[in-house]
TORZADO-237664 format. One record per residue (C-alpha): residue in three letters; x, y negated, z negated. Coordinates in pm, whole numbers, plus 50000, padded with zeros to 5 digits. Layout:
# TORZADO-237664
[ALA [X Y Z]]
...
END
This chain:
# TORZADO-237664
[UNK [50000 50000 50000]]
[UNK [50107 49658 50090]]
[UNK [50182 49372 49879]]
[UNK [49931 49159 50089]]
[UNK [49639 49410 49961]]
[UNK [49738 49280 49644]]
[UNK [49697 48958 49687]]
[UNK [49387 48786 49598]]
[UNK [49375 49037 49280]]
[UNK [49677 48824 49210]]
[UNK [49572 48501 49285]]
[UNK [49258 48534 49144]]
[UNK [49441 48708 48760]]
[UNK [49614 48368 48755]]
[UNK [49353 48134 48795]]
[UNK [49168 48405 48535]]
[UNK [49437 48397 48272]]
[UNK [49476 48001 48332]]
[UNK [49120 47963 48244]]
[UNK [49123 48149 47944]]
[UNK [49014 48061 47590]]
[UNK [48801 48204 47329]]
[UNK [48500 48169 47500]]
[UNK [48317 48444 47626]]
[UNK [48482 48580 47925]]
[UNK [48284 48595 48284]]
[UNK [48367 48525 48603]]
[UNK [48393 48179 48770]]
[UNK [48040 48047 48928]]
[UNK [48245 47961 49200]]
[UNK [48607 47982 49347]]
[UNK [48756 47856 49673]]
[UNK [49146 47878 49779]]
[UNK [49290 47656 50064]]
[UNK [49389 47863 50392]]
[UNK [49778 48028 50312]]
[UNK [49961 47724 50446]]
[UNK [50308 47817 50602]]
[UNK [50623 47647 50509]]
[UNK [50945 47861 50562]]
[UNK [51180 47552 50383]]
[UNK [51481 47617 50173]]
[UNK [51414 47617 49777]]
[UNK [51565 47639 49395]]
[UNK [51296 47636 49137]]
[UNK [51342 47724 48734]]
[UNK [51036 47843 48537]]
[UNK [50937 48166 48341]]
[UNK [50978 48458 48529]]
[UNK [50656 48681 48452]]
[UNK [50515 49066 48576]]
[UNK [50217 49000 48793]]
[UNK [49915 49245 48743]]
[UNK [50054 49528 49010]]
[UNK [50335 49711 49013]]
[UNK [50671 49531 49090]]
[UNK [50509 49188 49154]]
[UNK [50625 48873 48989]]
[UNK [50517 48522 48922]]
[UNK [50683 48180 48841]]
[UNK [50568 47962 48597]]
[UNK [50701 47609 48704]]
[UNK [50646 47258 48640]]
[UNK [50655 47025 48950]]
[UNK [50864 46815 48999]]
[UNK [50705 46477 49015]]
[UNK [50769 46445 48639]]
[UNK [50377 46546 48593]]
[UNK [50269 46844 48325]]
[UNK [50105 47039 48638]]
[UNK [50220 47385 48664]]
[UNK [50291 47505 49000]]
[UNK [50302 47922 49052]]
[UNK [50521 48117 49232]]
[UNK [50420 48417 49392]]
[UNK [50777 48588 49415]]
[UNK [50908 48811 49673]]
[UNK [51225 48998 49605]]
[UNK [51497 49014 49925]]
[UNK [51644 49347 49928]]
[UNK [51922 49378 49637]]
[UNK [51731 49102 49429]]
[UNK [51666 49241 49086]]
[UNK [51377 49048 48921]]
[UNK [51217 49299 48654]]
[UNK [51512 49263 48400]]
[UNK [51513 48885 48353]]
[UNK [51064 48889 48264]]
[UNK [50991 48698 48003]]
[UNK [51328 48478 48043]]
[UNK [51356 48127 48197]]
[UNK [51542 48177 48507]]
[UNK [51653 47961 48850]]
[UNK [51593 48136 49165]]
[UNK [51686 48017 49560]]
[UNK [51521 48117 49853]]
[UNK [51258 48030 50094]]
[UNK [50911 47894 50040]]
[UNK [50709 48126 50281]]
[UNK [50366 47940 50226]]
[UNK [50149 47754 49969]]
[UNK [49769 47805 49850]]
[UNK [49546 47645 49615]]
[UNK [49277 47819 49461]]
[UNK [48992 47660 49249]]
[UNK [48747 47804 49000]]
[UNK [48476 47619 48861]]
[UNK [48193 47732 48619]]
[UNK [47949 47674 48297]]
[UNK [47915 47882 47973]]
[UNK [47648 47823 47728]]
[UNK [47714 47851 47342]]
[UNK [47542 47919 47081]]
[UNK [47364 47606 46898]]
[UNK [47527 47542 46532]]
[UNK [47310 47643 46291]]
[UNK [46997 47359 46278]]
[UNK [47126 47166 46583]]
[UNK [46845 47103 46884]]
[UNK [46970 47164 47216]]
[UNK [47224 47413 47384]]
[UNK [47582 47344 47415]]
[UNK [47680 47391 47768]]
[UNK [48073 47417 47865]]
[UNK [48182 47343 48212]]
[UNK [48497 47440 48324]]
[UNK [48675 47374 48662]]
[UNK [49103 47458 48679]]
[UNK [49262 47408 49054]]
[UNK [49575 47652 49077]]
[UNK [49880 47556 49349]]
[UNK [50062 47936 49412]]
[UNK [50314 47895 49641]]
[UNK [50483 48233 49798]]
[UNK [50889 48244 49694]]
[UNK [51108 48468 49917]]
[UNK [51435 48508 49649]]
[UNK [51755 48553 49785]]
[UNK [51872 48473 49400]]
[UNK [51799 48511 49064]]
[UNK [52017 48324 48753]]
[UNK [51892 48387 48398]]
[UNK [51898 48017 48214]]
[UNK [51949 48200 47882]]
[UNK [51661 48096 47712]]
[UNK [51319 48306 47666]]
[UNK [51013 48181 47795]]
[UNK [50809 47946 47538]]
[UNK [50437 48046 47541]]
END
């Protein structure tokens, strides 16, 4: 099986686990994702290297680099002889070539339960827009430090 096939389970994990809190879990009323754009340009990001859902398939957790908080994920794609499994869960810098980039949003409504003599029922809307970007690494250099959660 293909890592393509895998795809939007990945893609759609993130914008999941992004979305998390301790509310109760369902699944997003609605979710778009931008066509794959391609890029094919040169590349050296640092972020926490993480295990996607399927077998040998890793993310990037990185902050962009406008000096914003946004998070921009990596979709990572090993180039033969690239080890990525031992440095999960470390910060690392990789090089290689963004292949393409792809935003996917969610957006949705939970109700809650009313506190106890309140009128009315809460009602929780959520919406999270997540940038994943496919990596190609030709390189992978530990930073030393663990990933902070």
């Amino acid at each position: 099986m293909s890592c393509k096939s895998f795809e939007p389970i990945l893609i759609a994990s993130l914008v999941l686990g992004v979305c998390a809190c301790n509310r109760s879990q369902s699944a997003p009323e609605l979710q778009t994702q931008t066509p794959e754009q391609p890029l094919n340009r040169p590349a050296s990001v640092s972020g926490c290297l993480r295990s996607g859902l399927a077998d040998n398939t890793f993310v990037l957790m990185s902050r962009k680099t406008d000096g914003s908080a946004e998070i921009v994920t990596y979709q990572l794609l090993a180039a033969p002889g690239v080890e990525l499994r031992s440095f999960v869960g470390q910060e690392v810098d990789v090089t290689g070539t963004v292949e393409s980039d792809r935003t996917v949003a969610t957006s949705g409504r939970v109700e809650e339960q009313p506190a106890k003599g309140a009128a009315g029922t809460p009602v929780i809307e959520t919406t999270s827009e997540l940038e994943v970007r496919k990596l190609k690494v030709s390189a992978v250099k530990p930073s030393g430090n663990g990933c902070l959660e």
